[in-house]
C-alpha positions in Angstrom: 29.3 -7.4 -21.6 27.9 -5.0 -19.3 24.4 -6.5 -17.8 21.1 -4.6 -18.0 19.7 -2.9 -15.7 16.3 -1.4 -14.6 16.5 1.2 -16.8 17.4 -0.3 -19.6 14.8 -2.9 -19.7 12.2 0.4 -19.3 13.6 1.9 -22.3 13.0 -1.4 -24.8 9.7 -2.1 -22.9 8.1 1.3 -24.4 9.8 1.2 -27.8 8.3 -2.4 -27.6 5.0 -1.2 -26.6 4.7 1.5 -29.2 5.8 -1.0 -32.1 3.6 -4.2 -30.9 1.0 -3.8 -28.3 -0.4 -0.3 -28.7 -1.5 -1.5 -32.7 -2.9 -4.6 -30.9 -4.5 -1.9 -28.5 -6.3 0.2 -31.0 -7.9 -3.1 -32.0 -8.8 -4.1 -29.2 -10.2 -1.1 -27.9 -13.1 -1.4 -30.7 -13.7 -4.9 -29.4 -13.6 -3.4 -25.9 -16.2 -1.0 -26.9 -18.5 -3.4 -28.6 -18.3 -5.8 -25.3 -19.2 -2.8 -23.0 -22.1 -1.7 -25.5 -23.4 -5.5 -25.2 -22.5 -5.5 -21.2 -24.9 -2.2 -21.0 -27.7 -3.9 -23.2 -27.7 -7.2 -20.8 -27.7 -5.0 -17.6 -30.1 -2.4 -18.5 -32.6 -5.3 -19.9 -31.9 -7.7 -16.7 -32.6 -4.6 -14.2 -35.5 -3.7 -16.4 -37.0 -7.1 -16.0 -36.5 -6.6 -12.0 -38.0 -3.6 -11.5 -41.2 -4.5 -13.2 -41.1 -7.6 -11.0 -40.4 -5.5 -7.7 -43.5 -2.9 -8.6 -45.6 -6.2 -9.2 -44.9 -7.6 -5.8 -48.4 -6.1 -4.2 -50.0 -8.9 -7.2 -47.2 -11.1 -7.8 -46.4 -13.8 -4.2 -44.7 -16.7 -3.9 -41.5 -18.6 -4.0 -41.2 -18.2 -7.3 -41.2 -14.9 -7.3 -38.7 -14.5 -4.9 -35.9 -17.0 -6.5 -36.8 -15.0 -9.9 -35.8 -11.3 -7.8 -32.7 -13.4 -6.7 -31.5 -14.8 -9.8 -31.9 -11.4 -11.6 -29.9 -9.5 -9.2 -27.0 -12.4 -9.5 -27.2 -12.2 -12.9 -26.7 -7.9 -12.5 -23.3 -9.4 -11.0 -22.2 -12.3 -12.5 -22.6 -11.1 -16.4 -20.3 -8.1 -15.8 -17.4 -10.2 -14.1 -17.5 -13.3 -16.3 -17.7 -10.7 -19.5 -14.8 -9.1 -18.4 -13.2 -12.1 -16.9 -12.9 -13.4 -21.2 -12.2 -10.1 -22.1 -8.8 -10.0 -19.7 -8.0 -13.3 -20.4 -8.1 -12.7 -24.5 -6.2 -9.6 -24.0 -3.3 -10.8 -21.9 -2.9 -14.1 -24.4 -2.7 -11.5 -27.3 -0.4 -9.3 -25.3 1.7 -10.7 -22.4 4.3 -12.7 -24.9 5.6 -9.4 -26.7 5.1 -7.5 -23.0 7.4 -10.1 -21.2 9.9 -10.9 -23.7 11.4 -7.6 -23.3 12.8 -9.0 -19.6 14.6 -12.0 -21.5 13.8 -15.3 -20.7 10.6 -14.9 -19.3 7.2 -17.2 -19.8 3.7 -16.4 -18.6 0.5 -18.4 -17.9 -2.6 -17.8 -16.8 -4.2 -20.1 -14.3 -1.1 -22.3 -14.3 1.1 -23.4 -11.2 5.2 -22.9 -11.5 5.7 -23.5 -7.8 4.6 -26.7 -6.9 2.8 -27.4 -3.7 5.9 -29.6 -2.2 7.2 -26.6 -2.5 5.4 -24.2 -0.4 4.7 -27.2 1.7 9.1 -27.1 2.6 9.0 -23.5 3.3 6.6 -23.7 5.8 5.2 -19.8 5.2 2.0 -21.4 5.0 -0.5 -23.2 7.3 -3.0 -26.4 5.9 -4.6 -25.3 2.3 -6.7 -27.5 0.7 -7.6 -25.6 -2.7 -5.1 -23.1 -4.2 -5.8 -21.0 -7.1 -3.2 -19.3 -9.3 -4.0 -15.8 -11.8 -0.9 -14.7 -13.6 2.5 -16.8 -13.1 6.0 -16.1 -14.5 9.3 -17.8 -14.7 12.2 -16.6 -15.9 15.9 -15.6 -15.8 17.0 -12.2 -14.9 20.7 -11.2 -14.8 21.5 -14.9 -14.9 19.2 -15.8 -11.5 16.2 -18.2 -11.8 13.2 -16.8 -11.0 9.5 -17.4 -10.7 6.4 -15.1 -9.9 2.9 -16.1 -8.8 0.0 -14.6 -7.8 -1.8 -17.0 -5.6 -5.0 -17.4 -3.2 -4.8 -20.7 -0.4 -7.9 -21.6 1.1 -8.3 -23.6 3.5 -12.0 -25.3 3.1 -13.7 -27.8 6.3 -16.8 -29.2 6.3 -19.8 -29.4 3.4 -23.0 -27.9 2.5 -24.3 -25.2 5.0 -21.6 -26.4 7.3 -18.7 -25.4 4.3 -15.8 -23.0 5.8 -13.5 -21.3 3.2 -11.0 -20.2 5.3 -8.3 -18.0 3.7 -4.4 -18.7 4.4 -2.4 -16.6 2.0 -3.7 -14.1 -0.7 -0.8 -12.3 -2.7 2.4 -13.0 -4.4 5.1 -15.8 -4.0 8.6 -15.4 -5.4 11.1 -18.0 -5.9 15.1 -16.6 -6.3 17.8 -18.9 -6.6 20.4 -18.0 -3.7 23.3 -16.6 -3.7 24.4 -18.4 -1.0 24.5 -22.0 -0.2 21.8 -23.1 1.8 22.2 -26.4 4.0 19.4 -25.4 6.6 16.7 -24.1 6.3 15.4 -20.2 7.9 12.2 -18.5 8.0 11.4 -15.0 8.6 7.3 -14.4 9.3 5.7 -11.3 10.7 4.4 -10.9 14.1 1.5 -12.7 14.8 0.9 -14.5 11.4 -1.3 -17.2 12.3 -1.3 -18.7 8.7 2.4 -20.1 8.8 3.2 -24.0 9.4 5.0 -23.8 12.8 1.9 -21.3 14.0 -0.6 -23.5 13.1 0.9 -26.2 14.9 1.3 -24.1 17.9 -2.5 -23.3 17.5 -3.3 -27.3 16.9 -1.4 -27.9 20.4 -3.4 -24.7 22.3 -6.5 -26.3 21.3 -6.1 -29.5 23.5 -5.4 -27.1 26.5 -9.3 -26.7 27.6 -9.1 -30.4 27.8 -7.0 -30.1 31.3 -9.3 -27.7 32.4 -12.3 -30.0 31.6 -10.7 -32.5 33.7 -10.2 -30.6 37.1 -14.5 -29.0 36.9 -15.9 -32.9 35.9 -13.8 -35.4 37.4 -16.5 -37.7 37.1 -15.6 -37.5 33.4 -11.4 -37.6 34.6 -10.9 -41.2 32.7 -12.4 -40.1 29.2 -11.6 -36.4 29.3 -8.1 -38.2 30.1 -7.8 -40.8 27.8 -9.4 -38.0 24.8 -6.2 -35.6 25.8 -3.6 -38.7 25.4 -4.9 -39.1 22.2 -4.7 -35.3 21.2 -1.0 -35.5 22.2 -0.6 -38.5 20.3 -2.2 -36.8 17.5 -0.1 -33.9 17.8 3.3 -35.6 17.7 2.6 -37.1 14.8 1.7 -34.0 13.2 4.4 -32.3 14.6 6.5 -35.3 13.2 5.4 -35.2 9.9 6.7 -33.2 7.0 9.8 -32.4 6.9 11.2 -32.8 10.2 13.4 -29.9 11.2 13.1 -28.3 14.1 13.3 -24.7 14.6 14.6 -22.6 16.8 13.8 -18.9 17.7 16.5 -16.5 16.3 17.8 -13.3 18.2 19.5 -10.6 16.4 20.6 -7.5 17.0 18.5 -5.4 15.6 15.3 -4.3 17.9 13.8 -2.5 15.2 13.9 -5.8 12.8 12.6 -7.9 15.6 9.8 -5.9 16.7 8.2 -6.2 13.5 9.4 -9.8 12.6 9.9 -13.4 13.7 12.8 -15.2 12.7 13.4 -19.3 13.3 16.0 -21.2 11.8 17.7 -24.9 12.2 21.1 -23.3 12.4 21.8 -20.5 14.1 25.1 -19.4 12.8 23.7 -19.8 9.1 20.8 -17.7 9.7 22.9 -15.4 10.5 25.4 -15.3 7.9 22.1 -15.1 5.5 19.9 -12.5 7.5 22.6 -9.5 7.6 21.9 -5.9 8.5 22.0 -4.9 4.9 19.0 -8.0 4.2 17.4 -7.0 7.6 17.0 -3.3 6.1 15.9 -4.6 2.6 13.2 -7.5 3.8 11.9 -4.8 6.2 11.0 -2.2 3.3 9.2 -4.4 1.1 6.0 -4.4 3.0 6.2 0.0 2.0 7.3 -1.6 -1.8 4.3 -3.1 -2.4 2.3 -1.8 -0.4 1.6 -5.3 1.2 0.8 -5.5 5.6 2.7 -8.8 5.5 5.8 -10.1 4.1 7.5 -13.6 4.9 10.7 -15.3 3.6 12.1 -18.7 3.7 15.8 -19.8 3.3 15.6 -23.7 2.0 17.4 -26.2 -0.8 19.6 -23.0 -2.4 16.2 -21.3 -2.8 14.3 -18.4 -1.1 10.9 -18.0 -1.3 9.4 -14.3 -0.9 5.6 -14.3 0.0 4.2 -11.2 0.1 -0.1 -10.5 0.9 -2.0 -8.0 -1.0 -5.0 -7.8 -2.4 -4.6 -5.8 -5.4 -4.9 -7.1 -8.6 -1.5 -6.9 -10.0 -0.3 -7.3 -13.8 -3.4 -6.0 -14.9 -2.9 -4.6 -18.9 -6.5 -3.3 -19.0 -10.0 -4.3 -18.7 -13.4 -4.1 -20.1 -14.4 -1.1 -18.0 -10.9 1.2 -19.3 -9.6 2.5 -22.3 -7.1 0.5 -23.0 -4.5 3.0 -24.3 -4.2 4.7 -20.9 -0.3 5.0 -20.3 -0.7 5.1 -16.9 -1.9 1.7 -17.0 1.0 0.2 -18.7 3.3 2.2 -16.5 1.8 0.7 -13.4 2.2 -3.0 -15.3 6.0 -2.5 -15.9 6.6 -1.5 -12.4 4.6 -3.9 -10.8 7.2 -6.8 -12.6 10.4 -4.3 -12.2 9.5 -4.0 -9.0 9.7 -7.7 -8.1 13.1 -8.4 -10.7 14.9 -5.4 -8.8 15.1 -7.7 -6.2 17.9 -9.5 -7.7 19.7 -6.5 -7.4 18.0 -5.1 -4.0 19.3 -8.5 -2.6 22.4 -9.1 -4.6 21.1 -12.1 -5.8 23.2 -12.4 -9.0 26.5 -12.2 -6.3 27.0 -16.1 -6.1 29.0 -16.1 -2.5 29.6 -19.3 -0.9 29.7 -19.7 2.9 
């Protein structure tokens, strides 16, 4: 039995959409209007309330006053993003099952985590995060190949209060394929000059003890603390460096100048990481930044798996929102090829070819 392809899975995706979603749609789209008739009544009342307080200000002083101007402008923000936050959320619930089940196998959940963090953790594409948040997931099987889709944000947060640091590591999507190859080692391939990747972040942890050295040649009064500070850095360092999961990598050449000008490659085995990253992959991996549109790509080889992660800030597998009509084609257009986009690479990378080494 002949598998499907792209093409198919467009042609039942609109004669699904006509038959299921757009009637769910038409509802909708009254609800959507009634929301956005509220959503004007809230705004227009809250900036109402604001501008009498701002032409008051030559009579009206005072703290008071002030947190009042604040908390109405807030609210001029916050009540259009939460209202349409529920609105998305109700309509995807309503709509995502019929919209996904045309790809086969496929699940979807909002705010929930298919990739665990041990996971990421082993691919090493990603430096220390300490809160992660997860939008739309899926996990699925497409032309027999496991697969799962997330749209996550890492943050990295330090300190508390005024002193509180949010500093984001990764913003995008992250793709899980099962390989088609066995994998014993494990390979990474990072752009050039990502800082938020495990093995840089290490490298920046070691830089940092570097002034130290320095320090110790202008005060030498201070030589036997600054000293005894830098052993324990180094100390510190080697047990982070020893932590984890213990493989070292090593910097991978290939013949490709294009591919490496752009790229970073490090693997535990040479000669695998090169039987995975061929030209053909080299010329694939390298277009997907233009495929979505994305200014960074990276990809891990690890445990039969590899893991795509690719940054962008767009919103992606949006069906609609409270500020759009909801039966705009191009919308739903955008959605399919947003998730065909991501399946084709099964086929862009041959995954569904189980080759052994």
């Amino acid at each position: 039995m002949r598998e499907k392809n792209i093409d198919d899975y467009r042609r039942e995706f609109y004669q699904v959409y006509h038959r299921e979603i757009l009637p769910k749609l038409e509802v909708f789209e009254r609800t959507r209007k009634s929301k956005f008739g509220q959503l004007l009544f809230y705004e227009i009342t809250v900036a109402s309330v604001l501008a009498v307080l701002l032409m008051s200000s030559g009579y009206i002083r005072g703290l008071y006053y002030e947190i009042a101007c604040v908390l109405l402008v807030l609210a001029l923000i916050i009540i259009p993003y939460f209202m349409n936050k529920n609105f998305v959320k109700m309509l995807k619930k309503e709509c995502m099952h019929s919209l996904t089940k045309v790809f086969g196998e496929v699940e979807w959940a909002n705010d929930q985590q298919f990739i665990t963090d041990t996971e990421l953790v082993k691919s090493e594409l990603f430096s220390t995060y300490n809160r992660r948040g997860s939008d739309d997931s899926f996990k699925g099987k497409y032309n027999g190949v496991n697969f799962v889709i997330s749209e996550t944000k890492l943050v990295n947060q330090t300190g508390s209060g005024k002193n509180r640091r949010r500093r984001t590591i990764f913003k995008g999507i992250i793709i899980n394929f099962e390989s088609n190859k066995t994998i014993r080692n494990k390979t990474i391939i990072t752009t050039k000059w990502d800082m938020h990747t495990a093995r840089m972040s290490k490298w920046m942890f070691f830089s940092s003890i570097l002034p130290l050295f320095a320090y110790i040649y202008l005060f030498p009064e201070l030589k036997i603390l600054l000293i005894a500070v830098a052993a324990l850095a180094i100390i510190a360092i080697f047990i982070f460096f020893s932590k984890g999961n213990g493989e070292a990598l090593d910097e991978v050449n290939l013949e490709d100048p294009v591919f490496e000008k752009k790229f970073n490659v490090y693997s535990s085995d040479q000669v695998e990481s090169r039987y995975l990253i061929t030209t053909a992959f080299m010329e694939r991996f390298n277009n997907l930044n233009t495929a979505f549109g994305a200014k960074k790509a990276k990809c891990s080889f690890f445990d039969n798996t590899i893991m795509f992660a690719i940054s962008t800030h767009k919103n992606l597998f949006e069906i609609g929102n409270l500020f759009m009509r909801l039966d705009d084609p191009n919308r739903i257009t955008e959605f399919f090829n947003e998730i065909a986009s991501i399946l084709i690479l099964v086929d862009y990378f041959k995954l569904d070819e189980h080759i052994k080494l």
